[in-house]
C-alpha positions, 0 to 999 in steps of 0.5 A: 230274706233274714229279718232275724239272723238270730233266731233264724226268722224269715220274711216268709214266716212272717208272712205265714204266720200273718195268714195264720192270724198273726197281728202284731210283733207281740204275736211273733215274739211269742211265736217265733222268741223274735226280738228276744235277744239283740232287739235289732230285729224288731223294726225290720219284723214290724215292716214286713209284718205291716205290708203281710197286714196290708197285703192280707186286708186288701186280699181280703177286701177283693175276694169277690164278695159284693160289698152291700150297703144296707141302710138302718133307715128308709127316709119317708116319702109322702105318697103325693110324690109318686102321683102324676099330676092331672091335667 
């Protein structure tokens, strides 16, 4: 679909330029001229380019790679706790 009739910018463009890097409308504009001369297009690019953003994050997010936690401190635990109590 057309996000920008005048320059010709396509939801896939700004979906390829997402996955290239691209984060925000200031990028497009600088890529692509996008907004630069009616304006009209700008909310419409900045819908598509959240859902690339939120698209590429949750992609990213289940590429398979564990998620491990690793805390930046061990709690102490006295010894007694891991001894067995006599009869």
């Amino acid at each position: 679909m057309y996000v920008c009739l005048c320059k010709g910018i396509t939801d896939k463009q700004i979906v390829q330029a997402v996955e290239n890097g691209a984060a925000s409308v200031r990028e497009l504009r600088k890529q692509f001229g996008l907004g630069n001369q009616c304006g009209k297009c700008t909310c419409m690019a900045r819908g598509v380019l959240n859902e690339a953003l939120q698209s590429t994050a949750s992609c990213q997010k289940s590429s398979g790679k564990p998620e491990i936690f690793i805390p930046s401190s061990t709690p102490s635990v006295s010894p007694s706790y891991f001894t067995l109590p006599s009869n």
